[in-house]
N, C-alpha and C positions, 0 to 999 in steps of 0.2 A: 651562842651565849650559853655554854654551858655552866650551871651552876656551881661553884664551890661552895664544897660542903665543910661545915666543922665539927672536928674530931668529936667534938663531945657532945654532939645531936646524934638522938639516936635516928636510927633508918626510919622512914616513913613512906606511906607508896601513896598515890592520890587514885582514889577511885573514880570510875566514869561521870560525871556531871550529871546522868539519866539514873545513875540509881539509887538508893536510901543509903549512904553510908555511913557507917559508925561513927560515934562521937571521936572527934579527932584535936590529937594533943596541938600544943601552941606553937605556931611556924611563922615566921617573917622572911621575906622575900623582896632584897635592896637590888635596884634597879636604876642602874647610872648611865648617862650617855657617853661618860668619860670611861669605862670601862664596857668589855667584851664580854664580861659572864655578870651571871646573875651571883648574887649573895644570900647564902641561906643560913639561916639561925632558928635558935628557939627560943631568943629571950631578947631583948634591948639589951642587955648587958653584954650578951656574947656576939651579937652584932657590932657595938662600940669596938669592943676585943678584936674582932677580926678588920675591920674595916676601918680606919681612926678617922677619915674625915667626915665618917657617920654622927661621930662624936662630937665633932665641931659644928656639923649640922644642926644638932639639939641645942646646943649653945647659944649659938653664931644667928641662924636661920639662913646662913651663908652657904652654898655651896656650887660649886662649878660645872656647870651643865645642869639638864634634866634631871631630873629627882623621883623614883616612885617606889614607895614600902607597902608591900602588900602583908597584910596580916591573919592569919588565918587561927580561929579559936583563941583570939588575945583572952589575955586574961585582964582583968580589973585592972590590977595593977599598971601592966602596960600603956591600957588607952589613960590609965590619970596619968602618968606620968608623958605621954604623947601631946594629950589636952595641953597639961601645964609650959609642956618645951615648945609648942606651936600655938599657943593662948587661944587656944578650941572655946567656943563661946560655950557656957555649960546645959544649952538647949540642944546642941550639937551633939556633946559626951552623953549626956542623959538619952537620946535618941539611939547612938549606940549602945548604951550599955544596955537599956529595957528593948533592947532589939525591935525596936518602932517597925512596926507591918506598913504605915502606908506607904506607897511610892511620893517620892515629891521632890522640889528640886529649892533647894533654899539658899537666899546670898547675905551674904557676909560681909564685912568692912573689908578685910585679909582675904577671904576666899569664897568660894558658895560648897554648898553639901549636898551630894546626890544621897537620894535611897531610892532601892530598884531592886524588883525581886526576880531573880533567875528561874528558871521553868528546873523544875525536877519533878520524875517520876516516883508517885508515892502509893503502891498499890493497896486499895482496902476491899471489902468485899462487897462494897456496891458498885465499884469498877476502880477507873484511873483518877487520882486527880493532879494539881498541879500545883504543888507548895512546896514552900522553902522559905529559908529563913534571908531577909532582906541581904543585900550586900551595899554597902555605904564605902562611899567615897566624897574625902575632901580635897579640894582642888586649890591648891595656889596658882600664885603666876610662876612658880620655879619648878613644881614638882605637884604630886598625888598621894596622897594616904589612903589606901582600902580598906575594910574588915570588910571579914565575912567570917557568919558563926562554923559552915561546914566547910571541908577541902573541894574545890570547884577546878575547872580548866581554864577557865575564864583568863587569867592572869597568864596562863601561859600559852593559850591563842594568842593573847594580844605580843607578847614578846617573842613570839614566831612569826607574825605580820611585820611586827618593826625590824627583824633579821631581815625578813625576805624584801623590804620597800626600803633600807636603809641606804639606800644612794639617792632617792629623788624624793624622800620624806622628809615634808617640815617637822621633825616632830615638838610639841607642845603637849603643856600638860592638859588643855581640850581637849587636844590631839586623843590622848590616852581615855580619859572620860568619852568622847564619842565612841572610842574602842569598845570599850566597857558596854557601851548600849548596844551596842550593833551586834555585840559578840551573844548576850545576854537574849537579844531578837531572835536570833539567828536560829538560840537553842531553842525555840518554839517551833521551828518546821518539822521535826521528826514527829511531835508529836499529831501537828496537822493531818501529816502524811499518815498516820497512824489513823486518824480518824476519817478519814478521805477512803482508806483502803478499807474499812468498818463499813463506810456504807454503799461500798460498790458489793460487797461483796453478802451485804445483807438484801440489797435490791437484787443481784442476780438470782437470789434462795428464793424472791416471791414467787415464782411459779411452782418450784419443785419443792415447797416445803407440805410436810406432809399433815393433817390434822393434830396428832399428838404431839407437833413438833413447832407449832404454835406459840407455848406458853415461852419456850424457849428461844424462838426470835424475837418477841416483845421485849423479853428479859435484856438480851443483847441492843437490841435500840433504846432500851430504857437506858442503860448503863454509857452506850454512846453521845444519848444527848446528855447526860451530867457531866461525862468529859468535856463536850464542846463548853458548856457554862463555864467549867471551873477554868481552861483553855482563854475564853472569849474575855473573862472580867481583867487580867491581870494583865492584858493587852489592849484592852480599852484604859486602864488606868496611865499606860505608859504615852499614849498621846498628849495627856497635857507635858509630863515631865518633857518630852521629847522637844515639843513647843516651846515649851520655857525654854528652855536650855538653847536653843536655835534663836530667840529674841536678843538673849544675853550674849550669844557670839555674833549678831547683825551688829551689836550695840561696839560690839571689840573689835575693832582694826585689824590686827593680827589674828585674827579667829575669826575673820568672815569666812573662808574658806569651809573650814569646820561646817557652818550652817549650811553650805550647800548638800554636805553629805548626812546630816540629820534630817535634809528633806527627804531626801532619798529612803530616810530608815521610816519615817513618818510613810513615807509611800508604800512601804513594805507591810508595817505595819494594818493601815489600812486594807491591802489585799489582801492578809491574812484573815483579819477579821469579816471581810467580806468572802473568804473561803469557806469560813466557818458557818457563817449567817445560810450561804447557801447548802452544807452540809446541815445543818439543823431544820433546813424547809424543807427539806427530802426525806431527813429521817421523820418529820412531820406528817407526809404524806404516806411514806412506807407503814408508820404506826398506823394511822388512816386504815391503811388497805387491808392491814393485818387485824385488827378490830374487825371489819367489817365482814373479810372471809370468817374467824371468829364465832359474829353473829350469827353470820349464814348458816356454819356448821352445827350452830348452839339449837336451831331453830329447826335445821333439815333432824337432827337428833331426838328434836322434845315430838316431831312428829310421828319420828318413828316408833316412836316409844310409845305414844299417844294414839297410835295406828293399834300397836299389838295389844296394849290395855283393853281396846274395843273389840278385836277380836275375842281376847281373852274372856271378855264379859258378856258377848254372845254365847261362844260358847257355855259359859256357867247357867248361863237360862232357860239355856237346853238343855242341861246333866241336871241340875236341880227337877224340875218338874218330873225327871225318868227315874232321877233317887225317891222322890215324895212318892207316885205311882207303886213301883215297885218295894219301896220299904213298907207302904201300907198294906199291901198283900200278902206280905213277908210278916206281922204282928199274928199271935196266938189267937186268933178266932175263925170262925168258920170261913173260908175259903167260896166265895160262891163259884159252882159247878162242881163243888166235892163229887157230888156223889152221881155225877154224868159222867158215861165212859168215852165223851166226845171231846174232842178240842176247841171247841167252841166259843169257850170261857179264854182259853188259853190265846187263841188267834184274836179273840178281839183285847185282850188287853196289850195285847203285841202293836196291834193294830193299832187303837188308841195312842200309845206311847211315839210309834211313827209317826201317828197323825201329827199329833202337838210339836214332834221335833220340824217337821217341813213346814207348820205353821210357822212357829218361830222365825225358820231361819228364810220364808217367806213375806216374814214382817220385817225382819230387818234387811233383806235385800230393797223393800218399798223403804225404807227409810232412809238407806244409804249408807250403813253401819257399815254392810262389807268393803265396801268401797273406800271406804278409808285409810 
């Protein structure tokens, strides 16, 4: 299903799903089961132009075989004029246009409305997180209409699975909506895997991380468990839509099938979130250990320092008492033993000054000063 392109759209490339990319011009992408390639355009207008039973489509609501327009960066324009040719209830248009964040799954007379937010990588300087701008689809019983504000792979996962299962595939416009989630789930593993390998690799560092190097494993765990939050919420929100969306195909005949493999995705989902939950009691405990080596070190440190203070002030009780002694003998007045030609005088102030230092440092060995 190679796409044909029209002469007068300019080139465009689609960046990876995982990265930030640029604000991207307005693209529609018509998808028939009565044809082999995909149709691409940059407008409704040039769609109609290339493709004329598109055009009868808008009209009519008529068309032969499966049906699905992906939209990429529609403009206003577009979705009124989408709304108006497919009589979009205006809580549906207004959801799209104010690009509505929450996930949910809403039914219709004509059709029901998904919204579901795709996992992208969005790097800031407290670490990863995990936002984007919703992608919406409404679902008839003939076809699917997508937006989405950024260029995503999504749409073209799914029209590479229906190439490759196209002989034993029912396919339905469910069919295509279950796609959509599954494909959108899916893009949540690398990120796991991303956090999973974050904290083997921060628990093998507890032995060998060195004191100074501390501030900077904490940092690192800090910043992993706000991934897993940002990771864990917008995967707990996809359990009810998943839910829903599997009630309303038990309810359809023809889209019982469908429900079995939304259990499947609901089961996925859960073992992520339960990958996650135990990725964050680990980095729970690793944070634990590192605090508490931390302490250890905080505490082994105030002693040491608290040890050589006391030296320190031993010593100064012994150098003071020997400066007082000696700078008092040292002052301009008579000298006693001036005028004896003995050393007398000299060996007992020597004497003295010894004395008082082994006193000292005999009172503080009785108290335990040294020892510390």
């Amino acid at each position: 299903m190679e796409p044909v392109k029209v002469p007068a759209m300019a080139p465009h490339s689609t960046p990876d799903v995982q990265d930030n990319p640029p604000p991207a011009a307005s693209r529609l992408s018509f998808f028939t089961s009565q044809l082999a390639t995909t149709i691409d355009a940059s407008s409704i207008e040039d769609l109609c132009s290339v493709y004329h039973p598109f055009e009868l489509l808008l009209e009519t609501g008529n068309h032969s075989g499966l049906w699905w327009l992906d939209m990429t960066a529609p403009s206003e324009e577009d979705i009124e004029t989408i709304a108006r040719f497919f009589s979009l209830h205006p809580l549906t248009t207004e959801d799209i246009k104010i690009r509505e964040t929450r996930e949910k799954i809403e039914l219709f007379s004509q059709y029901y409305f998904l919204s579901l937010r795709p996992p992208r990588r969005f790097e800031t300087d407290d670490g990863v997180r995990i936002v984007s701008h919703n992608l919406y689809a409404v679902v008839f019983r003939g076809g699917v209409i997508s937006f989405s504000s950024d260029p995503t792979l999504h749409a073209g996962h799914i029209r590479q699975r229906i190439r490759e299962h196209s002989s034993h595939l029912l396919l339905t416009s469910d069919w295509i909506c279950y796609a959509l989630i599954d494909d959108i789930v899916d893009g949540f593993a690398p990120f796991i895997d991303r956090v999973e390998t974050g904290v083997e690799t921060v628990e093998d560092s507890v032995s060998i991380t060195r004191p100074d190097e501390m501030g900077l494993a904490l940092q690192r765990i800090f910043k992993l468990r706000k991934e897993v939050m940002h990771i864990r919420q917008p995967l707990h929100d996809k359990i009810d839509v998943i839910r829903s969306f599997a009630r309303h195909c038990e309810s359809d005949a023809p889209s019982s099938q469908v429900a079995l493999y939304l259990s499947d995705i609901c089961d996925h989902v859960v073992t992520m979130i339960a990958n996650l939950d135990q990725a964050e009691q680990m980095l729970s405990r690793l944070q634990s250990k590192y605090l508490t080596q931390v302490h250890f070190d905080s505490g082994r440190m105030h002693n040491g320092i608290a040890s050589t203070l006391n030296k320190l002030t031993i010593l100064a009780s012994i150098l003071v008492p020997m400066q007082f002694i000696t700078g008092f003998f040292g002052m301009n007045v008579k000298v006693p033993g001036k005028g004896e030609h003995t050393l007398n005088w000299w060996y007992g102030i020597l004497g003295t000054i010894l004395g008082l230092t082994v006193l000292f440092a005999w009172v503080a060995k009785r108290v335990g000063l040294l020892d510390r």
